[in-house]
C-alpha beads as a LAMMPS data file, in Angstrom:
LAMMPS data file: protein, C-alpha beads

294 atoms
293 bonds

1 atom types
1 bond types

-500.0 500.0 xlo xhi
-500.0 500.0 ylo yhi
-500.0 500.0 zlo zhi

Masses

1 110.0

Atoms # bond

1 1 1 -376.701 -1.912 -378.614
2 1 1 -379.022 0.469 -380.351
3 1 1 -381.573 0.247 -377.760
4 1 1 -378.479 1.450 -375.226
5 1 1 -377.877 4.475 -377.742
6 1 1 -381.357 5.445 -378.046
7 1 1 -381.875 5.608 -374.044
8 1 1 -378.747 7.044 -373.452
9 1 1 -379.440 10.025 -376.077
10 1 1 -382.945 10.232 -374.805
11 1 1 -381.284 10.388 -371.153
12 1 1 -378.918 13.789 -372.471
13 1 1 -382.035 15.486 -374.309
14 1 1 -384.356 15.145 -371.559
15 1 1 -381.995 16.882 -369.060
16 1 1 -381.043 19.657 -371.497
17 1 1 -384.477 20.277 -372.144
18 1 1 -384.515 20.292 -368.081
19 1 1 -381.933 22.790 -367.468
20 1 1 -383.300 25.549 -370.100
21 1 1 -386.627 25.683 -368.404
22 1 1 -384.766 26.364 -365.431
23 1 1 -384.223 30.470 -365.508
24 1 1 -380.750 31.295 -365.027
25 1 1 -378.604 34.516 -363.813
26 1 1 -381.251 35.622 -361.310
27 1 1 -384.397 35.495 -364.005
28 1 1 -382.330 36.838 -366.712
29 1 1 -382.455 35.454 -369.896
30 1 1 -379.710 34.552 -372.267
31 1 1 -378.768 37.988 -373.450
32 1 1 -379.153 39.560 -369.889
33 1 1 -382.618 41.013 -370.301
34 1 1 -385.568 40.606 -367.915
35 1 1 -388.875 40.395 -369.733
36 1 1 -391.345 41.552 -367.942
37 1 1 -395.460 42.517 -367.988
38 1 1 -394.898 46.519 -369.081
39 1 1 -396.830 48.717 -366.257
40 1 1 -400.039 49.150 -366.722
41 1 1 -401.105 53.362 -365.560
42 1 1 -403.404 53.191 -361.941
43 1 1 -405.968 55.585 -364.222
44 1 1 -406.303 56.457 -367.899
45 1 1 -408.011 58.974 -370.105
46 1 1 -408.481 59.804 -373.514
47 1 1 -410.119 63.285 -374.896
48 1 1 -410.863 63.659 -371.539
49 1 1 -412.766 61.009 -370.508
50 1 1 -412.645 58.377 -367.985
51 1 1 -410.871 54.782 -369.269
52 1 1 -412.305 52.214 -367.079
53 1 1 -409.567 50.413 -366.304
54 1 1 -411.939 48.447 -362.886
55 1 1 -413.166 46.381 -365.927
56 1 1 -411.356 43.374 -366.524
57 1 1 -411.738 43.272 -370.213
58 1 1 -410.866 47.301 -370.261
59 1 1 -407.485 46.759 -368.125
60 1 1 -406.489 43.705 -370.204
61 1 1 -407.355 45.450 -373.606
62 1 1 -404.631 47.981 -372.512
63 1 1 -402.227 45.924 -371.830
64 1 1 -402.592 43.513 -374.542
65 1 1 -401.997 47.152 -376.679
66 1 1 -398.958 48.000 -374.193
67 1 1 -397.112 44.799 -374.452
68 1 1 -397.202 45.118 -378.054
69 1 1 -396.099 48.253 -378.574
70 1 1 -393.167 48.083 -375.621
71 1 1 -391.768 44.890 -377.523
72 1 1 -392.043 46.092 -380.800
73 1 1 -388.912 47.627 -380.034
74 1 1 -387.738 49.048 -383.658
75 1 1 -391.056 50.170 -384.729
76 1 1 -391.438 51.969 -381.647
77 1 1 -388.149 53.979 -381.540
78 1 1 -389.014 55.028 -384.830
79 1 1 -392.346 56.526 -384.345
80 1 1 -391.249 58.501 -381.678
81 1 1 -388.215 59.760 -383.321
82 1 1 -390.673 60.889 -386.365
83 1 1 -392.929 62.511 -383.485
84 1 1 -390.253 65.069 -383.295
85 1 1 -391.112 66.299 -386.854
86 1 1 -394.539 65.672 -387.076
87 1 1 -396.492 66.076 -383.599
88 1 1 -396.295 69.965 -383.782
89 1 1 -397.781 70.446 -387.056
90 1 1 -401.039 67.745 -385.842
91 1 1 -401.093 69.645 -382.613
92 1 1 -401.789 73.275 -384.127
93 1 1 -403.906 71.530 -386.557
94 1 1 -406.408 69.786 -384.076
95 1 1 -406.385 73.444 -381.782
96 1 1 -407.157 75.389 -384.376
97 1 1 -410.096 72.733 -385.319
98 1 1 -410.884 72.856 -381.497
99 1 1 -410.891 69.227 -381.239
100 1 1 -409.016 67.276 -378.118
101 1 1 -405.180 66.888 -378.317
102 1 1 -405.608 62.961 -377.653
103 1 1 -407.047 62.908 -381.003
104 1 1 -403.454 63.086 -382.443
105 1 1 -402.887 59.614 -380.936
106 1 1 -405.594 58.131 -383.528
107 1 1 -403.195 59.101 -386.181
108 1 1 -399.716 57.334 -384.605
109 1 1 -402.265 53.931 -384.463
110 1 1 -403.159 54.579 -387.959
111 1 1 -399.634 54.754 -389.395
112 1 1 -396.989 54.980 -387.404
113 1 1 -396.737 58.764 -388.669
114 1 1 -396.002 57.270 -391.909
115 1 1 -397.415 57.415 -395.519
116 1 1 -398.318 53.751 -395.857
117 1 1 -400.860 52.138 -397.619
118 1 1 -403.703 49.242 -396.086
119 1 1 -404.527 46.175 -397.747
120 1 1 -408.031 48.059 -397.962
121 1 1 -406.304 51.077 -400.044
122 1 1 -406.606 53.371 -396.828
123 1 1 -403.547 56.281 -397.528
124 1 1 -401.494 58.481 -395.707
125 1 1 -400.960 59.641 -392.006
126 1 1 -404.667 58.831 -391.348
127 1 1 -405.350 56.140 -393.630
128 1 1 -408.781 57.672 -395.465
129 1 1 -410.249 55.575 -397.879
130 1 1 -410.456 56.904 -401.387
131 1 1 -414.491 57.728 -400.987
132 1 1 -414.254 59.434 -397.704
133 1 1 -411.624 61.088 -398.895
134 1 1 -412.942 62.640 -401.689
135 1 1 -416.120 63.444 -399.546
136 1 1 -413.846 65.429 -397.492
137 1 1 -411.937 67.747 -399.925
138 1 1 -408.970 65.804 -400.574
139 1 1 -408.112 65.398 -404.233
140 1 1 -406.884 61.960 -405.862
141 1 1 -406.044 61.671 -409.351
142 1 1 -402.997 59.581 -411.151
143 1 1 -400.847 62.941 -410.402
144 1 1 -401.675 64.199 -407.044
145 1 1 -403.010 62.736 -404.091
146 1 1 -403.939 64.921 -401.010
147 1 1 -404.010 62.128 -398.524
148 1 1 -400.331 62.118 -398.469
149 1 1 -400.808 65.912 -397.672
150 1 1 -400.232 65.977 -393.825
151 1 1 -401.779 69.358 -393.502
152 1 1 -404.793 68.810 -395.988
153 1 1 -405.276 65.616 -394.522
154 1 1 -405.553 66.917 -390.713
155 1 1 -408.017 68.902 -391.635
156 1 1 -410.181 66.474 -393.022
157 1 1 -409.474 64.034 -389.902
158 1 1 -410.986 67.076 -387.905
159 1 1 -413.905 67.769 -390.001
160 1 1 -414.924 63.863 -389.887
161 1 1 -414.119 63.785 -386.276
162 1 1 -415.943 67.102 -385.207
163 1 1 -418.752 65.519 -387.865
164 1 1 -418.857 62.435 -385.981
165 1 1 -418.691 63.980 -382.314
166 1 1 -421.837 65.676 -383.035
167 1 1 -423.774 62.606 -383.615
168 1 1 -422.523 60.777 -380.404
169 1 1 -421.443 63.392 -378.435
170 1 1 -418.830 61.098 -376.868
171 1 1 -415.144 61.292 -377.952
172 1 1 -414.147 57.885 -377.375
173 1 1 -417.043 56.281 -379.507
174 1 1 -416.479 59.610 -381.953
175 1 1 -412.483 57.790 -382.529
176 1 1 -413.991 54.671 -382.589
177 1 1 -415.921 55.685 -385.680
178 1 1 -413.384 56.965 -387.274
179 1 1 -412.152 52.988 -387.650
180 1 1 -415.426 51.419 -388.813
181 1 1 -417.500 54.363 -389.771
182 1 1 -420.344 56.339 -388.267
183 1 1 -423.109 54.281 -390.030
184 1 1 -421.679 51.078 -388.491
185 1 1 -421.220 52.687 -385.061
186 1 1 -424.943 53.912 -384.993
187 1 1 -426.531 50.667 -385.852
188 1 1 -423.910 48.600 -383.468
189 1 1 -424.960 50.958 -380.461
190 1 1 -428.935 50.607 -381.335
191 1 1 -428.440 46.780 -381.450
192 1 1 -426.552 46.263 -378.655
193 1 1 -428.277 48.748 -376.739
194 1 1 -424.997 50.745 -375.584
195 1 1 -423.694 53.550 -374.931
196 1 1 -420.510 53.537 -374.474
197 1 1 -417.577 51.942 -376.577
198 1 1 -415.995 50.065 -373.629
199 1 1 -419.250 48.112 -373.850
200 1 1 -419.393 47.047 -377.123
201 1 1 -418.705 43.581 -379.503
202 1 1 -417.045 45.302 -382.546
203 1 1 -414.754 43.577 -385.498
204 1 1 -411.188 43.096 -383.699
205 1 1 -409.936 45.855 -385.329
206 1 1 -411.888 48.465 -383.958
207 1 1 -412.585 46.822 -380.787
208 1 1 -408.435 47.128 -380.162
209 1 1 -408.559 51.012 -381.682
210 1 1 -409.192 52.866 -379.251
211 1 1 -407.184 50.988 -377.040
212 1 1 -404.213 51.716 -379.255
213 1 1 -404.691 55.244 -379.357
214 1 1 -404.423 54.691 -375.608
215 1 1 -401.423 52.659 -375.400
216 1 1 -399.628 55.343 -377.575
217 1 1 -400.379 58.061 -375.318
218 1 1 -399.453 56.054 -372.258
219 1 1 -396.441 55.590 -373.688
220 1 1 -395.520 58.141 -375.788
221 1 1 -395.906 60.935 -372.678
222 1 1 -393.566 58.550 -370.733
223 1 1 -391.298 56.726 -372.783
224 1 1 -388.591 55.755 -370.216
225 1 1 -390.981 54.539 -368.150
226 1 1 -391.323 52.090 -370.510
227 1 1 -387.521 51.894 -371.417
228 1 1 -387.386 53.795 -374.345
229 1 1 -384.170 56.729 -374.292
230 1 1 -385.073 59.286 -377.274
231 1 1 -382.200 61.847 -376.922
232 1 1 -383.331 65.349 -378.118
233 1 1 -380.572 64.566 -381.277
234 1 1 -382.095 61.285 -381.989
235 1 1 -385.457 62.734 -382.685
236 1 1 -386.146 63.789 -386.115
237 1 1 -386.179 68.010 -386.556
238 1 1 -389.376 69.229 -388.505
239 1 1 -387.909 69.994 -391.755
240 1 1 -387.532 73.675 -392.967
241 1 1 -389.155 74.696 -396.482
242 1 1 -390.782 77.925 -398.093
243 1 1 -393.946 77.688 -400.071
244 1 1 -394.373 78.792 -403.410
245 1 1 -397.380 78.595 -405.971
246 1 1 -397.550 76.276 -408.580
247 1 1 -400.201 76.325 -411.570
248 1 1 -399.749 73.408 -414.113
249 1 1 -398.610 71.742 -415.998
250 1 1 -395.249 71.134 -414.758
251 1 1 -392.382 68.869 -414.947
252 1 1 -391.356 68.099 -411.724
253 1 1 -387.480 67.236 -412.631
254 1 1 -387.239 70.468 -413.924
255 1 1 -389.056 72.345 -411.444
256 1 1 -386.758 70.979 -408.867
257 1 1 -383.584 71.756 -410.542
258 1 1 -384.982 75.250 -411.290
259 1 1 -385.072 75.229 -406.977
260 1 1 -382.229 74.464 -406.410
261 1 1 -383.216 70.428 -405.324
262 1 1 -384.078 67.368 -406.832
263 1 1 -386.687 65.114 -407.214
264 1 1 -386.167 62.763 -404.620
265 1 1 -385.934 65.913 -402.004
266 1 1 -389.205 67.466 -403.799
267 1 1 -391.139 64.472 -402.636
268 1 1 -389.964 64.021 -399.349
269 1 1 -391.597 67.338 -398.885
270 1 1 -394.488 67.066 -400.783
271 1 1 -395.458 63.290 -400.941
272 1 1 -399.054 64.254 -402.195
273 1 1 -397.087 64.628 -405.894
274 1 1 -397.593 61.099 -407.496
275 1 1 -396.335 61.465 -410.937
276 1 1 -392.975 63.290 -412.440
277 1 1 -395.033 65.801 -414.478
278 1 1 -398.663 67.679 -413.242
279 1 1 -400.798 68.121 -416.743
280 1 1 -403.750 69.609 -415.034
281 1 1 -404.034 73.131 -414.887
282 1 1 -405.028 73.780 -411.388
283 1 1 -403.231 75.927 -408.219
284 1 1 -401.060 73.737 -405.687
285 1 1 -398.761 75.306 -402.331
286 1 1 -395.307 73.238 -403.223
287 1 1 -392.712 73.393 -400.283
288 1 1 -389.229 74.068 -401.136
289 1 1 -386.829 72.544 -399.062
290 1 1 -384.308 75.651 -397.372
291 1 1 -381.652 72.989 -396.788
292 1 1 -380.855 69.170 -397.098
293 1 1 -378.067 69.353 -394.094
294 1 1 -378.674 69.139 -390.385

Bonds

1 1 1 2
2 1 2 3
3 1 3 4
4 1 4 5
5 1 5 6
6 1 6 7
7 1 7 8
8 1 8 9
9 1 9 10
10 1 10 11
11 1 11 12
12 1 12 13
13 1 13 14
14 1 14 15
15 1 15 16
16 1 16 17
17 1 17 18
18 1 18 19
19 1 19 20
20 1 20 21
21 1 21 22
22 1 22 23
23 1 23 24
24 1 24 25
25 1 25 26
26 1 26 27
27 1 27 28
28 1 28 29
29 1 29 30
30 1 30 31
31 1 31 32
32 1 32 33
33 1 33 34
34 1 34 35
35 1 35 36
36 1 36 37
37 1 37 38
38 1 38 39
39 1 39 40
40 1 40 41
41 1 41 42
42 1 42 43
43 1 43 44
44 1 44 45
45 1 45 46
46 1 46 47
47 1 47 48
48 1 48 49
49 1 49 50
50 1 50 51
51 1 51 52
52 1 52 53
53 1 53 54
54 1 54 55
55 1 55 56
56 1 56 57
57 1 57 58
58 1 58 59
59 1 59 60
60 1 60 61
61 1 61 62
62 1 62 63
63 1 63 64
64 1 64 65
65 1 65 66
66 1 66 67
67 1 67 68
68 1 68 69
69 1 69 70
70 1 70 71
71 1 71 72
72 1 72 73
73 1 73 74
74 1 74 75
75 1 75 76
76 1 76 77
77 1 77 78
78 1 78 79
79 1 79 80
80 1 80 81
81 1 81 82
82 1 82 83
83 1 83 84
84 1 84 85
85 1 85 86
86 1 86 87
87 1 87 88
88 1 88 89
89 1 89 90
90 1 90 91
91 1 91 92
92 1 92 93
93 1 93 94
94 1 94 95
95 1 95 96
96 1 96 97
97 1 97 98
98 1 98 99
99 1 99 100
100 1 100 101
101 1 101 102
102 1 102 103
103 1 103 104
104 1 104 105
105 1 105 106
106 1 106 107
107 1 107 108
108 1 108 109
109 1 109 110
110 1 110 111
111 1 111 112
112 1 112 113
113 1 113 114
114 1 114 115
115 1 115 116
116 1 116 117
117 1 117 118
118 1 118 119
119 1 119 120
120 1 120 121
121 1 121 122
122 1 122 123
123 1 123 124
124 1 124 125
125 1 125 126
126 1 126 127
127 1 127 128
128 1 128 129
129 1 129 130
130 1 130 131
131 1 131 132
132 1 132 133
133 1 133 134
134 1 134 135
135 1 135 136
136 1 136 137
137 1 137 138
138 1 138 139
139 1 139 140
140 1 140 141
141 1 141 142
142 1 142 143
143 1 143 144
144 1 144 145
145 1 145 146
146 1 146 147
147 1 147 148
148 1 148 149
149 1 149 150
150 1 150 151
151 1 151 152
152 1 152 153
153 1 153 154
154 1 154 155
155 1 155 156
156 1 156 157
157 1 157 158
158 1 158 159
159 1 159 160
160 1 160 161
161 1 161 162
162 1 162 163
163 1 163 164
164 1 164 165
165 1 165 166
166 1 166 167
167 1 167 168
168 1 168 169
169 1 169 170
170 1 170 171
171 1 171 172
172 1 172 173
173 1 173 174
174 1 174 175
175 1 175 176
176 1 176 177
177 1 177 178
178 1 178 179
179 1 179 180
180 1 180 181
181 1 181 182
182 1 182 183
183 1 183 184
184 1 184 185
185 1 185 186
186 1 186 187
187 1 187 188
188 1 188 189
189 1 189 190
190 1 190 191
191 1 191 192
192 1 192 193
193 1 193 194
194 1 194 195
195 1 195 196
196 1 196 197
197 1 197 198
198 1 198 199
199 1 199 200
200 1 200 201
201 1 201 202
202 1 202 203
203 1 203 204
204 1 204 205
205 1 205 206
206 1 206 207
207 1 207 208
208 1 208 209
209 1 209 210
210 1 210 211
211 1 211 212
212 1 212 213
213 1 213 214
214 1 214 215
215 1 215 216
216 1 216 217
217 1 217 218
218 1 218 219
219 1 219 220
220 1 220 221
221 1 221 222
222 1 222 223
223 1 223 224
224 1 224 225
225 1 225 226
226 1 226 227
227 1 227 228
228 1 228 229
229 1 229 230
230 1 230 231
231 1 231 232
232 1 232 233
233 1 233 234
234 1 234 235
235 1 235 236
236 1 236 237
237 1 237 238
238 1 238 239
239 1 239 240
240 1 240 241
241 1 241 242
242 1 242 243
243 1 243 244
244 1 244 245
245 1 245 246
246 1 246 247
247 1 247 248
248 1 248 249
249 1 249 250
250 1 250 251
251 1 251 252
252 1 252 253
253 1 253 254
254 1 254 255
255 1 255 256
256 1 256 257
257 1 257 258
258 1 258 259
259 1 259 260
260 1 260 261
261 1 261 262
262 1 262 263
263 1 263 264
264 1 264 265
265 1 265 266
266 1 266 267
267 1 267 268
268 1 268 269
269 1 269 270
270 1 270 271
271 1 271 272
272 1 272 273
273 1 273 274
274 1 274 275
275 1 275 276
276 1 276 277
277 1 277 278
278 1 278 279
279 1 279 280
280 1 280 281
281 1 281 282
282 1 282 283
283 1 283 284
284 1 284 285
285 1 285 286
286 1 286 287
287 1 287 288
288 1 288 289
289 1 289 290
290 1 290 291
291 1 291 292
292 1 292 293
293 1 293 294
């Protein structure tokens, strides 16, 4: 009797387990979505130069980068909704540093145009490490911290990059540096005997970089290609402030209150301020919010 059981229930399991391989609806699956291979562009640059997508392991690099970043649906809408506030001020920045537009695409695979924070202790829109940071200008104390400074930080980005393009000459293997470091780049391309980053064994990390930065700009320059609808009034409006100067110390509650904002709005605007009160003495641009509504 339990021998009939078993087979019978193994009988109804198997064809169940039949039937959902089978795809139903014309290919669609149970929510009515295809899912599909995103398209891959005929030809690709970056800063300019030539992707070699006739390389297998180029072409598949890409799209291992595209099919992440198509599915990631959330993540995605996101960053290009904070593009609208962002983009312009990275834009002017990189023009007026004279370094290619493309470049702004490192940042978006850095963070996501956000101010996170790596397991490594990288910070801000593009993720410099405490030393480099410090190397380049930015200050970080237990009050203030200039990586969260999109402006300050751009620049710096543009002084390592225009650094860094000067010793390879190359743009591509000039972003790829800017993921493992110049030092490591040099010695890679002298072992390996290389020249070009498409032809190099690097960490996983880096080796998917520039790739990224690729991806991004694929998509991000033709979003419903890839099915992503950004309305104008979805996008997130750069936000309007006036500057004023600031010599500690302060207290930041009051300081706000005295401007007619709080705290909260204070650091949305300036997420470089750490603490609640500044005790140093020195000069800081603060940015004053003109209004909270839209």
């Amino acid at each position: 009797m339990y021998k009939l059981i078993f087979t019978l229930f193994f009988y109804v399991v198997c064809s169940n387990l039949s039937t959902a391989q089978q795809p139903a609806n014309g290919g669609l699956n149970d929510v009515g979505q295809h899912i599909s291979a995103p398209p891959i562009p005929a030809e690709a640059t970056f800063c300019g130069e030539k992707v070699p997508l006739e390389y297998f392991d180029v072409r598949e690099s890409l799209m291992r980068e595209l099919n992440s970043l198509t599915y990631w649906h959330s993540s995605m809408i996101y960053t290009l909704q904070l593009a609208g506030r962002y983009m312009g001020t990275i834009e002017n920045l990189l023009k007026q540093y004279d370094v290619p537009d493309d470049l702004k695409y490192l940042c978006v695979a850095e963070s996501n145009l956000q101010n996170v924070v790596s397991p490594a202790k990288a910070a801000g829109f593009w993720q410099f490490l405490p030393g480099t940071a410090k190397e380049f200008g930015l200050e970080i104390t237990a009050e203030i911290d200039e990586r969260y400074n999109l402006e300050k930080a751009t620049k710096a980005a543009c002084e390592y990059l225009k650094l860094a393009y000067k010793k390879f000459g190359n743009w591509t293997l000039t972003a790829a540096s800017y993921n493992v470091g110049i030092a490591h780049m040099t010695n890679q391309l002298a072992v390996q005997k290389q020249k070009k980053y498409y032809d190099l064994h690097l960490n996983m990390e880096t080796m998917r970089y520039v790739y990224r930065a690729v991806a991004y700009k694929t998509l991000m320059t033709n979003p419903e290609k890839y099915g992503f609808y950004i309305s104008p009034k979805s996008k997130f409006e750069p936000l309007l402030y006036r500057e004023v100067t600031v010599k500690g110390p302060v207290d930041w509650i009051a300081f706000s209150e005295k401007n007619g904002t709080n705290y909260k709005v204070l650091k949305i605007f300036n997420p470089w301020i750490i603490t609640m009160k500044l005790s140093t003495t020195r000069t800081y641009k603060v940015k004053i919010p003109l209004k909270r509504t839209q």
